[in-house]
C-alpha positions in Angstrom: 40.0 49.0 30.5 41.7 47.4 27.6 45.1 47.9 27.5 47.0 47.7 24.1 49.1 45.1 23.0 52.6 46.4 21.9 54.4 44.9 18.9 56.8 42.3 21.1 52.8 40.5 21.3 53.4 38.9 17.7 55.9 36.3 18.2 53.9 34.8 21.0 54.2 31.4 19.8 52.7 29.8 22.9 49.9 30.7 25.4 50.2 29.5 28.7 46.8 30.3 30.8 44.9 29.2 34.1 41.8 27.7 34.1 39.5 28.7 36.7 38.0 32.1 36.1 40.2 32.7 33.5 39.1 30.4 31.0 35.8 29.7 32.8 33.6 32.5 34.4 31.2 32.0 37.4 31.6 28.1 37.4 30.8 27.8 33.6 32.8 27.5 30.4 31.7 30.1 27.8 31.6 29.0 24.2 34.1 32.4 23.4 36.2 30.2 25.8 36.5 27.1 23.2 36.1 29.0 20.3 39.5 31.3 21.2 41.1 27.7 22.3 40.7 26.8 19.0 41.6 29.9 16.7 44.7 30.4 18.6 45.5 26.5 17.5 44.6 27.3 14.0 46.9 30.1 14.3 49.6 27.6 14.7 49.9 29.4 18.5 50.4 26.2 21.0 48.3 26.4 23.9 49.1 24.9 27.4 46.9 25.0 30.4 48.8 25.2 34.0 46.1 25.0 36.4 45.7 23.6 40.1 42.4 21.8 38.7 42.3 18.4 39.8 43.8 15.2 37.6 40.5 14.3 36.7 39.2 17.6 35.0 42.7 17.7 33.7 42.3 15.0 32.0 39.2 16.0 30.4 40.5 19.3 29.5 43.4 17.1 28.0 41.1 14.8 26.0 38.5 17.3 24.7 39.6 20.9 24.6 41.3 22.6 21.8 44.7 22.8 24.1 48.0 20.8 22.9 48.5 20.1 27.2 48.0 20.5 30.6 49.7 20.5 33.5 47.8 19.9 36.5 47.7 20.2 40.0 50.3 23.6 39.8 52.5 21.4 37.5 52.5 18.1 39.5 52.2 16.2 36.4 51.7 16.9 32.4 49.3 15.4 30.5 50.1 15.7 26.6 48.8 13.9 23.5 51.9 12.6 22.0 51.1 11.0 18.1 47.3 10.9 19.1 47.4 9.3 22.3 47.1 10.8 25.8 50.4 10.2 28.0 51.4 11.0 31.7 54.2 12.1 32.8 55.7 13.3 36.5 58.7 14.2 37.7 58.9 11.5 40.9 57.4 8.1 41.2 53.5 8.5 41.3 53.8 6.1 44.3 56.3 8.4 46.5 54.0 11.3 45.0 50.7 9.9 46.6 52.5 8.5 49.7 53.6 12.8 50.5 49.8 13.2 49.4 48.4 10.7 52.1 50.8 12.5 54.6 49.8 16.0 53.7 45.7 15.3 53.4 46.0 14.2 57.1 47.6 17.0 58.4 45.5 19.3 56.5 42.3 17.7 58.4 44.0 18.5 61.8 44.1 22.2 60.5 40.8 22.2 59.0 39.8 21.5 62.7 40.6 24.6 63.6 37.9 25.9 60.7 34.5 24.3 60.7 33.4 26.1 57.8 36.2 25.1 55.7 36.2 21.5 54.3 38.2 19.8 51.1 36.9 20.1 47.9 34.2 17.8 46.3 37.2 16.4 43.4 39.8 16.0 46.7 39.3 11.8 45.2 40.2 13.0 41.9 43.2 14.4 42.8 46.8 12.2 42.0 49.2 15.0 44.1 47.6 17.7 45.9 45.3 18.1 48.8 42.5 21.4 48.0 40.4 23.3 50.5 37.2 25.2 48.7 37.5 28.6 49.6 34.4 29.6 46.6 33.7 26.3 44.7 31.0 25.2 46.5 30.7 27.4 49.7 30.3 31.1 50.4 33.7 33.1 49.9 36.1 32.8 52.4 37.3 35.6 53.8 41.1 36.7 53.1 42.2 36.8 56.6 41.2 33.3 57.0 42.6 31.9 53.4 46.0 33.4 54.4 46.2 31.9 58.1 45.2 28.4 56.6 47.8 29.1 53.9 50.6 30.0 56.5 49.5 26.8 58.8 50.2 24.7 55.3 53.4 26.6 55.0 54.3 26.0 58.9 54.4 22.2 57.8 57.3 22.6 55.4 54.4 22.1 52.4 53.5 24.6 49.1 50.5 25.9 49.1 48.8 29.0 47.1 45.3 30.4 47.0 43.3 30.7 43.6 40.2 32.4 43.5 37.9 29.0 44.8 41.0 27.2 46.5 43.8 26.5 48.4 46.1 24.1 47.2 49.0 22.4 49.2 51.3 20.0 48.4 55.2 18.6 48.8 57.5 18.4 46.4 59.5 21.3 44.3 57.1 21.7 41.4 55.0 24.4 40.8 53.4 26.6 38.2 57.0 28.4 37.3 59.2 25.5 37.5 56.9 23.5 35.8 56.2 25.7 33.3 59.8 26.9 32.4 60.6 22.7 32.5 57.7 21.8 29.8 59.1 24.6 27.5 62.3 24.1 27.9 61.5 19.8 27.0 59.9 21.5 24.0 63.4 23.0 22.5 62.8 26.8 23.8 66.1 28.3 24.7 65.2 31.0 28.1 65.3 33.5 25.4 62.7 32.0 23.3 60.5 31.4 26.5 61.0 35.1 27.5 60.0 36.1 24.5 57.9 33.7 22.5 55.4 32.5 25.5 53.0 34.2 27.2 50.7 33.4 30.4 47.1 34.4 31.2 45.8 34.2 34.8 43.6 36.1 37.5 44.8 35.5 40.9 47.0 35.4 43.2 48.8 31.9 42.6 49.8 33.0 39.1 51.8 35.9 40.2 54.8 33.7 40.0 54.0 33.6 36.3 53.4 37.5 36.1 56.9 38.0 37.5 58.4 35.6 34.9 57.4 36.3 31.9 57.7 39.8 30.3 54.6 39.0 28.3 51.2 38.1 30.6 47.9 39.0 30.4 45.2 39.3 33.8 41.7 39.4 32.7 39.6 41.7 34.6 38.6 39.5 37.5 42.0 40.1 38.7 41.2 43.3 40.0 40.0 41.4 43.3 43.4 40.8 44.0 45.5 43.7 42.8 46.7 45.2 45.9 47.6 41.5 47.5 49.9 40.9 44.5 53.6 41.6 44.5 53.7 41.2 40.7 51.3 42.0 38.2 50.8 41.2 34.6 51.6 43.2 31.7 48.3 44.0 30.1 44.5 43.9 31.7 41.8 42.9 29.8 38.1 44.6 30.3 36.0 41.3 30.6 36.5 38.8 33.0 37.3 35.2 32.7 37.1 33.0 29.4 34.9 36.6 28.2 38.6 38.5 29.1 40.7 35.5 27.6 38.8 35.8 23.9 39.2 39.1 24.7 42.8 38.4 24.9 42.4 36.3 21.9 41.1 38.5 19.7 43.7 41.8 20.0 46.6 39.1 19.9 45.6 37.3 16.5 44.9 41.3 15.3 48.9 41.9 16.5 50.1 39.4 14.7 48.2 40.0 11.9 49.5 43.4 11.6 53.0 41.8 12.5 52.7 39.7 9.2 51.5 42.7 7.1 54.4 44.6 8.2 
Protein backbone atom coordinates (compact mmCIF):
# COMPACT_ATOMS: atom_id res chain seq x y z
CA UNK A 1 0.00 0.00 0.00
CA UNK A 2 0.69 3.58 -0.68
CA UNK A 3 2.01 5.36 2.03
CA UNK A 4 1.53 9.22 2.29
CA UNK A 5 4.00 11.68 1.70
CA UNK A 6 4.28 14.13 4.70
CA UNK A 7 4.87 17.79 4.19
CA UNK A 8 9.03 17.67 4.74
CA UNK A 9 8.43 15.80 0.80
CA UNK A 10 8.19 19.48 -0.78
CA UNK A 11 11.65 20.78 -0.59
CA UNK A 12 13.07 17.69 -2.16
CA UNK A 13 15.10 19.49 -4.58
CA UNK A 14 17.01 16.38 -5.74
CA UNK A 15 16.06 12.69 -6.39
CA UNK A 16 18.66 10.29 -6.08
CA UNK A 17 17.35 6.71 -7.37
CA UNK A 18 18.72 3.12 -8.52
CA UNK A 19 18.27 1.85 -11.69
CA UNK A 20 17.55 -1.66 -11.86
CA UNK A 21 14.01 -2.63 -10.92
CA UNK A 22 13.52 0.60 -9.68
CA UNK A 23 13.45 2.59 -12.66
CA UNK A 24 13.18 -0.46 -14.94
CA UNK A 25 10.74 -3.45 -14.16
CA UNK A 26 11.31 -7.06 -15.36
CA UNK A 27 14.36 -6.17 -17.67
CA UNK A 28 12.50 -3.39 -19.48
CA UNK A 29 12.21 0.40 -19.21
CA UNK A 30 8.60 1.54 -18.95
CA UNK A 31 7.63 4.79 -20.73
CA UNK A 32 5.99 6.09 -16.98
CA UNK A 33 9.83 5.53 -16.32
CA UNK A 34 10.97 8.43 -18.84
CA UNK A 35 8.09 10.30 -18.64
CA UNK A 36 8.46 10.87 -14.58
CA UNK A 37 12.43 11.44 -15.41
CA UNK A 38 11.44 14.12 -17.28
CA UNK A 39 8.49 16.00 -15.26
CA UNK A 40 10.54 15.83 -12.24
CA UNK A 41 13.31 17.83 -14.48
CA UNK A 42 10.65 20.23 -15.60
CA UNK A 43 9.93 20.63 -12.06
CA UNK A 44 13.30 22.09 -11.72
CA UNK A 45 13.82 18.75 -9.24
CA UNK A 46 17.61 17.46 -10.22
CA UNK A 47 17.75 13.92 -10.78
CA UNK A 48 20.86 11.68 -10.25
CA UNK A 49 21.11 7.99 -10.90
CA UNK A 50 23.51 5.96 -8.40
CA UNK A 51 23.44 2.56 -9.69
CA UNK A 52 25.97 -0.53 -9.86
CA UNK A 53 24.97 -0.66 -13.76
CA UNK A 54 27.92 -1.03 -15.75
CA UNK A 55 30.04 2.17 -17.45
CA UNK A 56 28.60 1.40 -20.61
CA UNK A 57 24.81 1.63 -19.84
CA UNK A 58 25.81 4.48 -17.67
CA UNK A 59 26.88 6.23 -20.17
CA UNK A 60 23.82 5.74 -22.19
CA UNK A 61 21.65 6.60 -19.35
CA UNK A 62 24.02 9.72 -19.11
CA UNK A 63 23.67 10.67 -22.82
CA UNK A 64 19.91 9.99 -23.38
CA UNK A 65 17.75 9.97 -20.31
CA UNK A 66 16.04 12.84 -18.80
CA UNK A 67 18.71 12.62 -15.62
CA UNK A 68 21.20 15.67 -14.95
CA UNK A 69 23.97 12.45 -13.81
CA UNK A 70 25.05 9.24 -12.94
CA UNK A 71 27.20 7.67 -10.97
CA UNK A 72 28.06 4.31 -11.82
CA UNK A 73 29.43 1.16 -10.77
CA UNK A 74 28.09 2.08 -6.74
CA UNK A 75 29.79 5.51 -7.30
CA UNK A 76 33.16 4.44 -8.90
CA UNK A 77 32.91 7.32 -11.16
CA UNK A 78 30.34 10.24 -12.28
CA UNK A 79 29.37 10.94 -15.39
CA UNK A 80 27.71 14.51 -15.75
CA UNK A 81 27.02 16.82 -18.67
CA UNK A 82 28.77 19.94 -17.76
CA UNK A 83 27.74 23.10 -20.50
CA UNK A 84 26.46 20.32 -22.97
CA UNK A 85 29.10 18.02 -23.05
CA UNK A 86 29.48 14.61 -21.28
CA UNK A 87 32.60 14.57 -18.73
CA UNK A 88 34.21 11.75 -16.48
CA UNK A 89 35.25 12.07 -13.46
CA UNK A 90 36.86 9.52 -10.60
CA UNK A 91 38.21 9.78 -7.54
CA UNK A 92 41.80 7.76 -8.25
CA UNK A 93 43.70 7.36 -11.43
CA UNK A 94 41.53 5.21 -13.95
CA UNK A 95 44.79 3.26 -14.46
CA UNK A 96 45.36 2.28 -10.59
CA UNK A 97 41.37 1.86 -10.68
CA UNK A 98 41.53 -0.97 -13.55
CA UNK A 99 44.94 -2.37 -12.26
CA UNK A 100 42.59 -3.27 -8.52
CA UNK A 101 39.94 -4.36 -11.19
CA UNK A 102 42.27 -6.87 -13.09
CA UNK A 103 43.29 -8.12 -9.51
CA UNK A 104 39.84 -8.48 -8.12
CA UNK A 105 38.18 -10.15 -11.61
CA UNK A 106 40.87 -12.94 -11.03
CA UNK A 107 40.19 -13.75 -7.77
CA UNK A 108 36.59 -13.58 -8.27
CA UNK A 109 37.08 -16.53 -11.01
CA UNK A 110 38.87 -18.73 -8.34
CA UNK A 111 35.59 -18.20 -6.26
CA UNK A 112 33.22 -18.66 -8.98
CA UNK A 113 34.95 -22.17 -9.08
CA UNK A 114 33.50 -23.09 -6.22
CA UNK A 115 29.88 -22.19 -8.08
CA UNK A 116 29.30 -23.67 -11.55
CA UNK A 117 26.16 -22.10 -11.91
CA UNK A 118 27.29 -18.76 -11.21
CA UNK A 119 29.33 -16.91 -14.00
CA UNK A 120 30.05 -12.83 -14.56
CA UNK A 121 27.70 -10.88 -16.16
CA UNK A 122 27.38 -10.49 -20.08
CA UNK A 123 28.54 -6.25 -19.66
CA UNK A 124 31.62 -7.61 -17.11
CA UNK A 125 33.78 -5.82 -20.65
CA UNK A 126 31.80 -2.84 -20.18
CA UNK A 127 32.72 -2.34 -16.89
CA UNK A 128 35.79 0.60 -16.05
CA UNK A 129 35.84 -0.50 -11.92
CA UNK A 130 33.91 -3.29 -10.78
CA UNK A 131 33.78 -7.00 -11.35
CA UNK A 132 29.59 -8.39 -11.41
CA UNK A 133 28.30 -11.92 -10.91
CA UNK A 134 24.55 -12.36 -12.43
CA UNK A 135 22.60 -13.57 -9.76
CA UNK A 136 18.95 -12.84 -12.15
CA UNK A 137 20.11 -10.89 -15.26
CA UNK A 138 20.35 -13.61 -17.41
CA UNK A 139 20.10 -16.84 -15.29
CA UNK A 140 17.51 -18.37 -12.94
CA UNK A 141 17.45 -16.57 -9.40
CA UNK A 142 20.06 -17.45 -7.19
CA UNK A 143 19.25 -18.53 -4.16
CA UNK A 144 20.03 -16.19 -0.99
CA UNK A 145 22.11 -18.65 0.88
CA UNK A 146 24.33 -18.82 -2.01
CA UNK A 147 24.42 -14.85 -2.89
CA UNK A 148 25.49 -14.22 0.78
CA UNK A 149 28.33 -16.92 0.91
CA UNK A 150 29.77 -15.51 -2.48
CA UNK A 151 29.35 -12.04 -0.94
CA UNK A 152 31.26 -13.05 2.34
CA UNK A 153 34.05 -14.91 0.09
CA UNK A 154 34.34 -11.20 -1.76
CA UNK A 155 34.48 -9.73 1.65
CA UNK A 156 37.11 -12.44 2.96
CA UNK A 157 39.50 -10.75 0.27
CA UNK A 158 39.49 -7.33 1.86
CA UNK A 159 37.08 -6.18 -1.35
CA UNK A 160 33.22 -4.31 -1.25
CA UNK A 161 30.78 -6.07 -2.45
CA UNK A 162 26.78 -5.79 -2.21
CA UNK A 163 23.99 -7.77 -3.78
CA UNK A 164 21.13 -5.94 -5.95
CA UNK A 165 18.28 -7.78 -7.11
CA UNK A 166 20.26 -9.40 -10.61
CA UNK A 167 23.94 -8.89 -9.07
CA UNK A 168 26.69 -9.04 -7.01
CA UNK A 169 29.05 -6.39 -7.33
CA UNK A 170 32.63 -6.31 -5.81
CA UNK A 171 35.19 -3.97 -5.93
CA UNK A 172 38.35 -2.09 -4.09
CA UNK A 173 38.55 1.10 -3.24
CA UNK A 174 36.45 3.32 -0.51
CA UNK A 175 33.65 4.59 -2.74
CA UNK A 176 30.36 3.53 -2.65
CA UNK A 177 26.68 4.44 -3.10
CA UNK A 178 26.79 6.70 0.44
CA UNK A 179 30.07 8.22 0.16
CA UNK A 180 29.66 8.84 -3.32
CA UNK A 181 26.51 10.14 -3.08
CA UNK A 182 27.05 12.55 0.00
CA UNK A 183 30.54 13.58 -2.14
CA UNK A 184 28.56 14.56 -5.51
CA UNK A 185 26.14 16.74 -3.35
CA UNK A 186 28.23 18.12 -1.34
CA UNK A 187 30.60 19.21 -4.95
CA UNK A 188 27.20 20.65 -5.78
CA UNK A 189 27.09 23.43 -2.80
CA UNK A 190 24.62 21.33 -0.42
CA UNK A 191 25.55 21.92 3.17
CA UNK A 192 24.65 18.12 5.28
CA UNK A 193 21.65 20.01 6.23
CA UNK A 194 20.48 20.75 2.86
CA UNK A 195 21.31 17.04 1.80
CA UNK A 196 19.37 15.74 4.80
CA UNK A 197 16.69 17.63 3.95
CA UNK A 198 16.57 18.63 0.37
CA UNK A 199 17.53 15.05 -1.35
CA UNK A 200 15.82 12.13 -1.47
CA UNK A 201 16.79 8.43 -2.73
CA UNK A 202 14.62 5.75 -4.36
CA UNK A 203 15.74 2.04 -4.38
CA UNK A 204 14.58 -1.70 -3.97
CA UNK A 205 17.16 -3.84 -2.52
CA UNK A 206 19.39 -4.63 -0.41
CA UNK A 207 22.57 -2.53 -1.60
CA UNK A 208 20.59 0.69 -1.15
CA UNK A 209 20.03 0.20 2.44
CA UNK A 210 23.04 2.34 3.09
CA UNK A 211 21.01 5.04 1.45
CA UNK A 212 17.76 4.24 3.47
CA UNK A 213 19.76 4.68 6.70
CA UNK A 214 21.06 8.04 5.42
CA UNK A 215 18.66 9.97 4.29
CA UNK A 216 15.52 10.85 6.38
CA UNK A 217 13.64 11.05 3.08
CA UNK A 218 13.70 7.63 0.74
CA UNK A 219 11.32 5.93 -0.99
CA UNK A 220 11.22 1.70 -1.76
CA UNK A 221 8.97 0.76 -4.53
CA UNK A 222 7.04 -2.30 -3.94
CA UNK A 223 9.55 -4.78 -5.24
CA UNK A 224 11.38 -4.16 -2.13
CA UNK A 225 9.23 -6.32 -0.23
CA UNK A 226 11.53 -9.33 -1.40
CA UNK A 227 14.00 -8.14 0.80
CA UNK A 228 12.34 -6.53 3.82
CA UNK A 229 13.23 -8.85 6.54
CA UNK A 230 17.12 -9.04 5.18
CA UNK A 231 17.37 -5.25 5.54
CA UNK A 232 18.68 -3.50 8.60
CA UNK A 233 17.25 -0.18 7.33
CA UNK A 234 14.33 0.54 5.53
CA UNK A 235 13.07 3.52 3.65
CA UNK A 236 10.60 5.92 4.70
CA UNK A 237 7.69 5.49 2.47
CA UNK A 238 6.53 2.25 0.16
CA UNK A 239 5.12 2.61 -2.93
CA UNK A 240 2.22 0.09 -4.29
CA UNK A 241 3.73 -0.68 -7.83
CA UNK A 242 6.96 -1.92 -8.45
CA UNK A 243 9.81 -0.71 -10.30
CA UNK A 244 9.87 2.44 -12.79
CA UNK A 245 5.56 1.67 -12.36
CA UNK A 246 6.44 2.39 -8.29
CA UNK A 247 8.96 5.26 -9.16
CA UNK A 248 6.03 7.41 -11.35
CA UNK A 249 4.23 6.30 -8.72
CA UNK A 250 6.65 8.13 -6.53
CA UNK A 251 6.65 10.88 -9.05
CA UNK A 252 3.32 11.67 -9.11
CA UNK A 253 2.30 12.03 -5.07
CA UNK A 254 5.73 14.14 -4.78
CA UNK A 255 5.03 16.81 -7.66
CA UNK A 256 1.11 16.73 -5.84
CA UNK A 257 3.23 17.68 -2.29
CA UNK A 258 4.85 20.20 -3.65
CA UNK A 259 2.16 21.55 -5.34
CA UNK A 260 0.19 21.75 -2.28
CA UNK A 261 3.53 23.13 -0.63
CA UNK A 262 3.37 26.11 -3.15
CA UNK A 263 -0.40 26.72 -2.63
CA UNK A 264 0.22 26.92 1.01
Amino acid sequence: MTQALNQHWKNIKWVLTDVDDTLTWQGKLPPQTLMALERLQQADIKVVAVTGACAGWCDHIAQLWPVDAVLGENGAFVLEKINGALTLSTEIELTQVRANQAKLKQQVLEILKSYPQLSLTLDQQYRLCEVAIDIGQNCPKVAPEIVAQVVAKIHQLGANATASSIHINAWYGEHSKKLSSWRFLDQHGLTEQQILTQACYVGDSLNDQQMFETLPLSVGVANISHYWSQLDFHPSVVMSQPGGYGFAEFVDLLLAQRDVGASV
